[in-house]
N, C-alpha and C positions, 0 to 999 in steps of 0.2 A: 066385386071380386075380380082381380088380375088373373090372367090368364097366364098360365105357367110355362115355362118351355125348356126342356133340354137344351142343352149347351153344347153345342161341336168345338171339334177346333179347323184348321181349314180344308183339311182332309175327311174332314165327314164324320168323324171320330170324335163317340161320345165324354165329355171331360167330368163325370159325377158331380156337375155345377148345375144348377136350377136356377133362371131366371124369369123377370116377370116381364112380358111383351114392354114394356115401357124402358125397361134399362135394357134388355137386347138390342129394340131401335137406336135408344140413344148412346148407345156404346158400341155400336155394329158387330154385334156378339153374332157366331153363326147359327142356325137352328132351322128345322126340318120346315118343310110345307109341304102341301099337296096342291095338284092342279086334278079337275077330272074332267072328259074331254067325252063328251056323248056322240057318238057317230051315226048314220044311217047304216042298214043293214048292211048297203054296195058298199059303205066306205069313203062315200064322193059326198054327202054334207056331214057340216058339222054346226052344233046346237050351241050358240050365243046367247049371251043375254045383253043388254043397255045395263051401263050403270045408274045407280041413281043419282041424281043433279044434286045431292044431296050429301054424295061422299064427298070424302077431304080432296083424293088424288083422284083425278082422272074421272070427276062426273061426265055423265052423261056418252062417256065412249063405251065401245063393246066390247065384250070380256068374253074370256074362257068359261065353260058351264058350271062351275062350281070349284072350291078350291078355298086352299086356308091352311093356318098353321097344324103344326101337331104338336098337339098338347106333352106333358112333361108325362114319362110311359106309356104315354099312348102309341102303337104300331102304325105305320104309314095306311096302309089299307084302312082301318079304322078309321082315322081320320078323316080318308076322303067318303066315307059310307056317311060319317057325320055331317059333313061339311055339305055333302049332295042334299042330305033332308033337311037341313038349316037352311040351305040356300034357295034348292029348288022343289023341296017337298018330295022327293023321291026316294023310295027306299030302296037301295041297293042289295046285295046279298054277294059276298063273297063266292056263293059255288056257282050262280048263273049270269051272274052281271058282268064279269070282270072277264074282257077276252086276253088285253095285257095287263101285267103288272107289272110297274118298275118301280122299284126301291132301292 
């Protein structure tokens, strides 16, 4: 099953167009993601992970903690709560987890 995605135009604005990850890449259509960025309590590290040698782009380098697209009505925070426990097994919560939020 394809994974679905809202459709921008380049302005960030949504166009009532649904598409499937495969024709957004291959048409460079624009559409939302998330990044989530785990920090220590001070501020001063941040939590990486290695790729796997096993992705398409960029195995084996280090990456941001979690991150991924948003899916087609799915809301920005959603998606990174999903994308946290798909990635890193982590269950976030919107009323304690989240010191910033940008959308």
């Amino acid at each position: 099953m394809s994974e679905l995605f809202d459709v921008l135009n380049e302005w960030g604005e949504y166009t009532n167009q649904v598409e499937s990850r495969e024709v957004c890449h291959k048409n460079g259509l624009w559409h939302r993601a998330v990044v989530v960025f785990i920090l220590s309590t001070d501020n001063k590290k941040v939590l990486l992970q290695q790729r796997s040698s096993s992705k398409k782009l960029w195995p084996n380098l280090w990456d941001i903690t979690a991150g991924g697209h948003v899916l087609t009505g799915e809301l920005g925070y959603q998606s990174a709560i999903r994308e946290t426990k798909e990635e890193i097994g982590v269950d976030l919560s919107l009323d304690t987890d989240f010191v910033s939020l940008y959308v």
